[in-house]
PDB file of N, CA, C and O in Angstrom:
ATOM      1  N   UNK A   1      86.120 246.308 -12.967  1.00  0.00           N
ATOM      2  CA  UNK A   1      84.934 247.096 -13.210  1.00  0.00           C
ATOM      3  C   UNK A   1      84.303 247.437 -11.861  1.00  0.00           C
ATOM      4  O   UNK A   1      84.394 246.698 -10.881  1.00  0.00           O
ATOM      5  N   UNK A   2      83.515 248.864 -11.879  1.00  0.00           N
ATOM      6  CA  UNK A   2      82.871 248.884 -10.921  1.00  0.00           C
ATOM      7  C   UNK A   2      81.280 248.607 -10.717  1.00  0.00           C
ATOM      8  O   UNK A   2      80.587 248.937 -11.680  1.00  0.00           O
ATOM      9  N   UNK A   3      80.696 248.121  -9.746  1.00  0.00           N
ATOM     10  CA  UNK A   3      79.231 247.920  -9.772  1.00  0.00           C
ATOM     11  C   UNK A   3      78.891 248.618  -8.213  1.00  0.00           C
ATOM     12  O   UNK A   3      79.774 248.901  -7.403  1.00  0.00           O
ATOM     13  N   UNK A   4      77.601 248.802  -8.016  1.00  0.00           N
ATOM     14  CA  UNK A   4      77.204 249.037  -6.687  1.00  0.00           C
ATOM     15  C   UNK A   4      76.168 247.701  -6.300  1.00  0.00           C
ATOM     16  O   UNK A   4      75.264 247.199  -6.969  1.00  0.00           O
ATOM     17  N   UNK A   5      76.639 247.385  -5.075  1.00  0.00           N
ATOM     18  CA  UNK A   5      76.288 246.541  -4.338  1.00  0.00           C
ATOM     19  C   UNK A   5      75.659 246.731  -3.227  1.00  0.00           C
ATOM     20  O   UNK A   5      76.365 246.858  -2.226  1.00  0.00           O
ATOM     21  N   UNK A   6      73.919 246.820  -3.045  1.00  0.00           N
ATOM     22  CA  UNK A   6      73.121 247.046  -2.023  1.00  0.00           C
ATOM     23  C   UNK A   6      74.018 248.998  -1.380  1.00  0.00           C
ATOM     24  O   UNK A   6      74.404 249.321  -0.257  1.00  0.00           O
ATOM     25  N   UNK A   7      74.021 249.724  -2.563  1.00  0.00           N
ATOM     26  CA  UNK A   7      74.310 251.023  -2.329  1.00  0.00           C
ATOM     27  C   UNK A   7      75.711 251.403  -2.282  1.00  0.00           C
ATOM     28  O   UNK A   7      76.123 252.560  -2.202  1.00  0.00           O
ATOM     29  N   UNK A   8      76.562 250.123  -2.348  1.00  0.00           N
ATOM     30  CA  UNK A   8      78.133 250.531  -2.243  1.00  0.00           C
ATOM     31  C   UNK A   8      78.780 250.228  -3.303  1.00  0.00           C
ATOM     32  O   UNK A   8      78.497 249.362  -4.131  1.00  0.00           O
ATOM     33  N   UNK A   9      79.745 251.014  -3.285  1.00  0.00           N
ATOM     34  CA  UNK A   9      80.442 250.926  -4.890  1.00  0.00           C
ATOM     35  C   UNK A   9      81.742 249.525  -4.235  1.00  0.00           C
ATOM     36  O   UNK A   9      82.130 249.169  -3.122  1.00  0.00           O
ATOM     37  N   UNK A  10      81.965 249.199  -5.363  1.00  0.00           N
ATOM     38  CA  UNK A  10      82.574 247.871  -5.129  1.00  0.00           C
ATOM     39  C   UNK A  10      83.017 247.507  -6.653  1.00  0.00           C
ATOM     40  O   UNK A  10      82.334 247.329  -7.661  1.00  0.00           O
ATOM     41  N   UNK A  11      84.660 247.458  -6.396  1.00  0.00           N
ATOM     42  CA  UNK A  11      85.366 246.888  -7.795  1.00  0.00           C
ATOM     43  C   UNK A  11      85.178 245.182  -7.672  1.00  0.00           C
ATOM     44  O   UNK A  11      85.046 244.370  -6.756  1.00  0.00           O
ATOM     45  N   UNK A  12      85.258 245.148  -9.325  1.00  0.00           N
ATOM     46  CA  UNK A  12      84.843 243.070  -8.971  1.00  0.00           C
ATOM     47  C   UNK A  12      85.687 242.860 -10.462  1.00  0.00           C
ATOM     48  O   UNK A  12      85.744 243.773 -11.286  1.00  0.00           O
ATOM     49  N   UNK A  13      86.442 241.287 -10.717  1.00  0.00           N
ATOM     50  CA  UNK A  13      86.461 241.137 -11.409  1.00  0.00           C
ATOM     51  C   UNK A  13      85.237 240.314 -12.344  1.00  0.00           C
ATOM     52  O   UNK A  13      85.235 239.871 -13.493  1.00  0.00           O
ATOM     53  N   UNK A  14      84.638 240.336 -11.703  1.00  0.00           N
ATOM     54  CA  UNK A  14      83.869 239.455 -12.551  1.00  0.00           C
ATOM     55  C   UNK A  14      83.226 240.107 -13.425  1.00  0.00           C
ATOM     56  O   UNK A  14      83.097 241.328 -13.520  1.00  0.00           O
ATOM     57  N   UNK A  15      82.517 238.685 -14.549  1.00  0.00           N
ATOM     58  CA  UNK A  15      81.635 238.930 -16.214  1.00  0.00           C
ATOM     59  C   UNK A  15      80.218 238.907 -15.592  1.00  0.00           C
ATOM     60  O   UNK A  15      79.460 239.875 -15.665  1.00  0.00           O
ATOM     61  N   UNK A  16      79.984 238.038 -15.131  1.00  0.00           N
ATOM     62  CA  UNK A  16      78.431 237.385 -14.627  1.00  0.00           C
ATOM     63  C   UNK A  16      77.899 237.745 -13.933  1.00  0.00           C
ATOM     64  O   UNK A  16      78.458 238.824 -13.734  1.00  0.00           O
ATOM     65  N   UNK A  17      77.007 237.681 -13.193  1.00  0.00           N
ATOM     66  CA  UNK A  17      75.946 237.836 -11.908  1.00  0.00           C
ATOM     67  C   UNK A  17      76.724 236.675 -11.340  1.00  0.00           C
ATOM     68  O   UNK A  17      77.442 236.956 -10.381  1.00  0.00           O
ATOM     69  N   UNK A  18      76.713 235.100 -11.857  1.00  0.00           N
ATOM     70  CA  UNK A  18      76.893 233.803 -11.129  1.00  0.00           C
ATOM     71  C   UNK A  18      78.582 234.560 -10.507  1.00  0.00           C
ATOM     72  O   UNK A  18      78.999 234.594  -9.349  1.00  0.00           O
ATOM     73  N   UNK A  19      79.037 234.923 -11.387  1.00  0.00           N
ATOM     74  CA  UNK A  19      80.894 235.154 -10.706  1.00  0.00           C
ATOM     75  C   UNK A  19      80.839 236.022  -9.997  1.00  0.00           C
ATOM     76  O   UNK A  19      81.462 235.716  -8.980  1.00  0.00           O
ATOM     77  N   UNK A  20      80.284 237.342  -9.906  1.00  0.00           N
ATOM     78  CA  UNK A  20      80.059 237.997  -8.366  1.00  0.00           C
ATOM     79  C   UNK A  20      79.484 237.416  -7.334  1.00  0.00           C
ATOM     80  O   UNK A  20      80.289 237.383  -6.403  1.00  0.00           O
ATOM     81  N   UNK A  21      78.177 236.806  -6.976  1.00  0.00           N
ATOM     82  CA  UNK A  21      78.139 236.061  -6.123  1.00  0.00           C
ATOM     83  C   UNK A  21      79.004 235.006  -5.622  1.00  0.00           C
ATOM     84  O   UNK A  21      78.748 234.578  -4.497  1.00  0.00           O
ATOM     85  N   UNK A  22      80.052 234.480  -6.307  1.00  0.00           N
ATOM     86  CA  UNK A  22      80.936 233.374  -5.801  1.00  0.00           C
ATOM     87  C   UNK A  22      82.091 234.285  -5.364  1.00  0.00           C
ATOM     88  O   UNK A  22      82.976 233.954  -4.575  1.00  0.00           O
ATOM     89  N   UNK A  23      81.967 235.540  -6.008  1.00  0.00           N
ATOM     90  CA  UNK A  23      83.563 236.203  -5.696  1.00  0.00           C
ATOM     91  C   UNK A  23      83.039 236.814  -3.971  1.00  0.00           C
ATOM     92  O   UNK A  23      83.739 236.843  -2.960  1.00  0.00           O
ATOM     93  N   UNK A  24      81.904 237.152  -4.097  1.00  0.00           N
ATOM     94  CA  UNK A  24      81.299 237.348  -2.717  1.00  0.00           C
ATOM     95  C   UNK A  24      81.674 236.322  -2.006  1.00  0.00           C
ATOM     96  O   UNK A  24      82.259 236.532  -0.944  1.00  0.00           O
ATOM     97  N   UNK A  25      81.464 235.252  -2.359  1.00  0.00           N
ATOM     98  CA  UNK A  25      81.464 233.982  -1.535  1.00  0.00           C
ATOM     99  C   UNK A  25      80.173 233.853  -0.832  1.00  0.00           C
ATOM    100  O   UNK A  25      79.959 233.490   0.325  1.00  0.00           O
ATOM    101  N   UNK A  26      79.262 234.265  -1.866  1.00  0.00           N
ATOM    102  CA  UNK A  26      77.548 234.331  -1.452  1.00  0.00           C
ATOM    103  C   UNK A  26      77.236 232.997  -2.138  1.00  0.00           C
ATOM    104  O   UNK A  26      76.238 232.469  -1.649  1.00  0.00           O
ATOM    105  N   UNK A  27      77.797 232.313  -3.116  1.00  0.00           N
ATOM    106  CA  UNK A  27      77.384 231.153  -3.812  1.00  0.00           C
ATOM    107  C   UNK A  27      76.958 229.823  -3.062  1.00  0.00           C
ATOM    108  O   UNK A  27      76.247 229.039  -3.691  1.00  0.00           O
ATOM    109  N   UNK A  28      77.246 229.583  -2.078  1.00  0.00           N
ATOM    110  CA  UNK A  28      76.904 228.057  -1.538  1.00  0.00           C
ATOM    111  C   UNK A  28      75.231 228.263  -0.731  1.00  0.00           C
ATOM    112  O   UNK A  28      74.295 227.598  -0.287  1.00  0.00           O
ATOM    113  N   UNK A  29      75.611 229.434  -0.901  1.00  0.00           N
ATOM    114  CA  UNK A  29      73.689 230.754  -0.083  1.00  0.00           C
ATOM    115  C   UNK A  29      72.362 230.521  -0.405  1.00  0.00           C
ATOM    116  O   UNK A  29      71.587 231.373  -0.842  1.00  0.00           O
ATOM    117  N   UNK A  30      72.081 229.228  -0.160  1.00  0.00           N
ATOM    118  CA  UNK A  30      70.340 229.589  -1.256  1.00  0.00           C
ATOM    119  C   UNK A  30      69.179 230.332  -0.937  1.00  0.00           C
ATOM    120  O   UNK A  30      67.985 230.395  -1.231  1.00  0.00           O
ATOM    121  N   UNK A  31      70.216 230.989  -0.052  1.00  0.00           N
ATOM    122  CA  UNK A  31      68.628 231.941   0.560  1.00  0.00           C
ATOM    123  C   UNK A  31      68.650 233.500   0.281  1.00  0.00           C
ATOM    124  O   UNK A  31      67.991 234.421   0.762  1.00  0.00           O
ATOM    125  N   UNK A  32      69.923 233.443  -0.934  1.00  0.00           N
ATOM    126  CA  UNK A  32      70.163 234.781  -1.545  1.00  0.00           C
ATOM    127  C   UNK A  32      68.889 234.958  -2.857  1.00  0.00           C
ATOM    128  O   UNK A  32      68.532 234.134  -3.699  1.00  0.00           O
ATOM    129  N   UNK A  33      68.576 235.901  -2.691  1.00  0.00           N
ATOM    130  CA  UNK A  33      67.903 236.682  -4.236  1.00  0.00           C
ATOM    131  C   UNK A  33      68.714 237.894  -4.389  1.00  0.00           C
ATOM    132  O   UNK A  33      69.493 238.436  -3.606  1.00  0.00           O
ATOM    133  N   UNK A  34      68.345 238.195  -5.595  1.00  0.00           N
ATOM    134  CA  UNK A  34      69.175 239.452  -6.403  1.00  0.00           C
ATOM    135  C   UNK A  34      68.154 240.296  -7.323  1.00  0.00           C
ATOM    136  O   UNK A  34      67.235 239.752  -7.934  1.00  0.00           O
ATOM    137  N   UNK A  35      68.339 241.298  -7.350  1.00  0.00           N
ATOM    138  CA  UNK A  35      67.691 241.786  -8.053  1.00  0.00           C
ATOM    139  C   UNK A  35      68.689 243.365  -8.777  1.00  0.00           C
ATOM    140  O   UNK A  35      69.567 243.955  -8.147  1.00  0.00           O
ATOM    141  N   UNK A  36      68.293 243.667  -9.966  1.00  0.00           N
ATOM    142  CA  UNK A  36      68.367 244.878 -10.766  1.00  0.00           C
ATOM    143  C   UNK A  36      67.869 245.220 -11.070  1.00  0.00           C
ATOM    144  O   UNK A  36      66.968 244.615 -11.650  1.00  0.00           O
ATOM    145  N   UNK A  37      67.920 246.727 -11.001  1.00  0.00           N
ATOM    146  CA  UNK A  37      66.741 247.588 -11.559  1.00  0.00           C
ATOM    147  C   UNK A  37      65.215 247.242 -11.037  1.00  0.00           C
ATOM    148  O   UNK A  37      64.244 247.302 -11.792  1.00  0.00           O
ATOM    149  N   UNK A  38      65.135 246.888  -9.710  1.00  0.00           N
ATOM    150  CA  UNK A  38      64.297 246.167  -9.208  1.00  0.00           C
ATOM    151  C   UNK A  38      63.220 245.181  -9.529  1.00  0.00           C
ATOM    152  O   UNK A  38      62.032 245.309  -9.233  1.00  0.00           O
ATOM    153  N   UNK A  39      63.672 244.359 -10.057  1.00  0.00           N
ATOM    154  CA  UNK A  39      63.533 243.270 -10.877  1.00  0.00           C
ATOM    155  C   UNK A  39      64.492 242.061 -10.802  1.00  0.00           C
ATOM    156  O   UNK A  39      65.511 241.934 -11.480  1.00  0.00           O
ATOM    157  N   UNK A  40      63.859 240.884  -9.561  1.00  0.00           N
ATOM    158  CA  UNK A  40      64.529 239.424  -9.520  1.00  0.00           C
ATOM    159  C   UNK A  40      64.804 238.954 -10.548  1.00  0.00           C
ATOM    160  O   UNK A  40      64.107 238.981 -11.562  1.00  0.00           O
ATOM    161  N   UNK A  41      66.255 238.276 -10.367  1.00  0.00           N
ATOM    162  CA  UNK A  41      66.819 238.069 -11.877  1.00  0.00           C
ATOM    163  C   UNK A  41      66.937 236.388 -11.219  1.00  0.00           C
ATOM    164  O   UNK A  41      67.615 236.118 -10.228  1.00  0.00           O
ATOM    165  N   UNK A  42      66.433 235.757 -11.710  1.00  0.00           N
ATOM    166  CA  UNK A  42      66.651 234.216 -11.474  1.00  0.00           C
ATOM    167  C   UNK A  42      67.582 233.562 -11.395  1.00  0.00           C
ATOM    168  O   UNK A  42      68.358 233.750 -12.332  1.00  0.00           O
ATOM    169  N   UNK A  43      68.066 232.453 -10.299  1.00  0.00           N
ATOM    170  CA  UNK A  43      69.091 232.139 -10.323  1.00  0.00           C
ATOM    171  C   UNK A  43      69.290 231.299 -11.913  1.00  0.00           C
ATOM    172  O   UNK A  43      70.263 231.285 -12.667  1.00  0.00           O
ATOM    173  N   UNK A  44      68.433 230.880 -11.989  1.00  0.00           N
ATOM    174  CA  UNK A  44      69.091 229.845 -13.574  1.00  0.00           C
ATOM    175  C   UNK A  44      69.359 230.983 -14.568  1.00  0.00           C
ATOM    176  O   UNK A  44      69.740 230.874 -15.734  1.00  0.00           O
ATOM    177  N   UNK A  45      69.150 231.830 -14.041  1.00  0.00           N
ATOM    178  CA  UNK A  45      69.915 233.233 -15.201  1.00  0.00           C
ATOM    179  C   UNK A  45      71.087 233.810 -14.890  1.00  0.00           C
ATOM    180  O   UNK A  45      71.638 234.499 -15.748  1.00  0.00           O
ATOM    181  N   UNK A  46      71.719 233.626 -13.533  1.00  0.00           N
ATOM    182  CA  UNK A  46      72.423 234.359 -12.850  1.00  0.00           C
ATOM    183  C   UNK A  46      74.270 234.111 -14.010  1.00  0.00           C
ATOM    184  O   UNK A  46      75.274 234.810 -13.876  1.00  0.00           O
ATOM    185  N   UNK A  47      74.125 233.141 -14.827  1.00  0.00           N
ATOM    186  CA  UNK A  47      75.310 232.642 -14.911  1.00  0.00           C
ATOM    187  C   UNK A  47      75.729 233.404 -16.300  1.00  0.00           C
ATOM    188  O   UNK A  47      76.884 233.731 -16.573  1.00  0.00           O
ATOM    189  N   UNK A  48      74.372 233.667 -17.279  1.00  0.00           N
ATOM    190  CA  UNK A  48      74.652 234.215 -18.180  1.00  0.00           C
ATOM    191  C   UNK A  48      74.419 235.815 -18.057  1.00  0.00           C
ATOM    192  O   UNK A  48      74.703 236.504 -19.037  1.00  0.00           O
ATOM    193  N   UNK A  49      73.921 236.416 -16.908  1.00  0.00           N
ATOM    194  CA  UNK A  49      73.682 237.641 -17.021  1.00  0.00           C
ATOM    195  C   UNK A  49      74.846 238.474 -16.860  1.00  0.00           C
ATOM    196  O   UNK A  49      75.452 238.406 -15.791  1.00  0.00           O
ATOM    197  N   UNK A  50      75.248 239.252 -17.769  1.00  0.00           N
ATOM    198  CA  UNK A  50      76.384 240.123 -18.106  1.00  0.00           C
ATOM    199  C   UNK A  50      76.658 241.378 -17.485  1.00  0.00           C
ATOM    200  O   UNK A  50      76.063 242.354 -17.944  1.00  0.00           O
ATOM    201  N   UNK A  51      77.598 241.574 -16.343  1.00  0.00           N
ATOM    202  CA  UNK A  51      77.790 242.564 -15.544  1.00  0.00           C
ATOM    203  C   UNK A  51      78.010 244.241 -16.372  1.00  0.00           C
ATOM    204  O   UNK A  51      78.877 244.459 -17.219  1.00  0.00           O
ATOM    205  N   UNK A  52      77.383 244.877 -16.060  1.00  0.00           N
ATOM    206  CA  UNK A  52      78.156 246.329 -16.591  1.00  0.00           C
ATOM    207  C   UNK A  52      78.804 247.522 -15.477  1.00  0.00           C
ATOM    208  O   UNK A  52      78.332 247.521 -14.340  1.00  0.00           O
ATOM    209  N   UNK A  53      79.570 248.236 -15.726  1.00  0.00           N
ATOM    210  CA  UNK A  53      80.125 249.017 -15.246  1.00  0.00           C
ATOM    211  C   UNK A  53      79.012 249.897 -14.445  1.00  0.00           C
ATOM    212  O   UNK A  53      77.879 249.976 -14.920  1.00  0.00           O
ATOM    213  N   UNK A  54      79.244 250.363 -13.585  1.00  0.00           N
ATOM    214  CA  UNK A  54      78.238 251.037 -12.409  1.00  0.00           C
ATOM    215  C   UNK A  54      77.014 250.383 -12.627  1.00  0.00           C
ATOM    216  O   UNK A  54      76.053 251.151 -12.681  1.00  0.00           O
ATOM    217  N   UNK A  55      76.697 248.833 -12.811  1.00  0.00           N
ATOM    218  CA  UNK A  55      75.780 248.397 -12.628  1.00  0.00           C
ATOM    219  C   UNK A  55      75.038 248.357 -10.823  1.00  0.00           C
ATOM    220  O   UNK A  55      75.781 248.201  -9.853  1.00  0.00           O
ATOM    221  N   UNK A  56      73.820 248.493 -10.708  1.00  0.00           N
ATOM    222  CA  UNK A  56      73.339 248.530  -9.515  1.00  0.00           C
ATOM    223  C   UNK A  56      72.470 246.980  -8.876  1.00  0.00           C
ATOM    224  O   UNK A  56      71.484 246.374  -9.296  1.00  0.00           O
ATOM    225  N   UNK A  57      73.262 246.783  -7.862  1.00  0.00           N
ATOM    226  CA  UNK A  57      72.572 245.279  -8.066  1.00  0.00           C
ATOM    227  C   UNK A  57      72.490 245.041  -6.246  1.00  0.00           C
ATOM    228  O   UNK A  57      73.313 245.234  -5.351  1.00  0.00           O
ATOM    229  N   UNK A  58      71.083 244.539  -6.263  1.00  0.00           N
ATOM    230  CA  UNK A  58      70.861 244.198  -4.763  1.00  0.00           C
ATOM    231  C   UNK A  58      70.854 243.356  -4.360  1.00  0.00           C
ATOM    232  O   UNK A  58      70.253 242.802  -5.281  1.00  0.00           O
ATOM    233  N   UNK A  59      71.040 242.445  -3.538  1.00  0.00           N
ATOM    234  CA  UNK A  59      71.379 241.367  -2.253  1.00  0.00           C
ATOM    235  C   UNK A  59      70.851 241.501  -1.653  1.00  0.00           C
ATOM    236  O   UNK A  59      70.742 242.645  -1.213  1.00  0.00           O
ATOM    237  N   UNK A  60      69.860 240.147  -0.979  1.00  0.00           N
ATOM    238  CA  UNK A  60      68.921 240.319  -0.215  1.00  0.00           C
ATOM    239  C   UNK A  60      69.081 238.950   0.678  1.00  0.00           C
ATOM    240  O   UNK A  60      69.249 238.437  -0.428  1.00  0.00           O
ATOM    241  N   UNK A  61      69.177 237.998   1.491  1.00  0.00           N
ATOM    242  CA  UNK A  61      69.251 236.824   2.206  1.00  0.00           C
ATOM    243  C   UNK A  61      68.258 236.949   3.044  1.00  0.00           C
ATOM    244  O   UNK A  61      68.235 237.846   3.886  1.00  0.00           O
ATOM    245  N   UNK A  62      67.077 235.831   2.875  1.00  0.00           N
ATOM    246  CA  UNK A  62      66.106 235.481   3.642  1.00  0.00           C
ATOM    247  C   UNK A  62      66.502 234.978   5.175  1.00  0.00           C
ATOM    248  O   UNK A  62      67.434 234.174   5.195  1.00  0.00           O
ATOM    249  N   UNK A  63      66.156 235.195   5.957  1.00  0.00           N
ATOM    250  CA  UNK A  63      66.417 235.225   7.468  1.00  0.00           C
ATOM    251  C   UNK A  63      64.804 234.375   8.256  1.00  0.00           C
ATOM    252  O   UNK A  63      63.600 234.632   8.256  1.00  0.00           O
ATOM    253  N   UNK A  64      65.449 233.592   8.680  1.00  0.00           N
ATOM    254  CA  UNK A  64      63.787 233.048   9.580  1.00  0.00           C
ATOM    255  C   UNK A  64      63.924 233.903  11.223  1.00  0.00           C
ATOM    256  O   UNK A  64      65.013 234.062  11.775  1.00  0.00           O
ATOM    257  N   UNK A  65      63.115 234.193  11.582  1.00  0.00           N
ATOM    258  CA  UNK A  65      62.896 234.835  12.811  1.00  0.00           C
ATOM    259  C   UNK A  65      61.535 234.896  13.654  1.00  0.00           C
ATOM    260  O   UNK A  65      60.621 234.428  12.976  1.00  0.00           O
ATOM    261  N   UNK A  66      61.193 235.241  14.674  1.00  0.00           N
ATOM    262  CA  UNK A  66      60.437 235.505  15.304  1.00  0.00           C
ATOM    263  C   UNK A  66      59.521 236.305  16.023  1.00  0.00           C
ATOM    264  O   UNK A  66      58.705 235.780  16.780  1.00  0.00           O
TER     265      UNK A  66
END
């Protein structure tokens, strides 16, 4: 299936929100948020939320700086 990812199209196998982030290899990340349809989707949701085809989904990783 395809989804867009922070503006890029990107085939994935995955069902979930939780299985794209691991197929990313964003999963061990706790400083990732996500959001759709601009709207944070919680990680304790991430596992059941059900991917769709040209779904649009953003990635965001908190950064400390100065």
């Amino acid at each position: 299936m395809k989804v867009v990812i922070n503006d890029k199209p990107q085939e994935t196998s995955a069902k979930t929100l939780a299985e794209l982030v691991k197929e990313l290899g964003l999963n061990d990340q706790p400083t990732i948020a996500v959001a759709i349809g601009g709207q944070v989707v919680a990680r304790s949701s991430w596992a059941t939320y059900a991917l769709t085809e040209n779904l649009s989904v953003l990635m965001i990783r908190a950064a400390q700086g100065g």
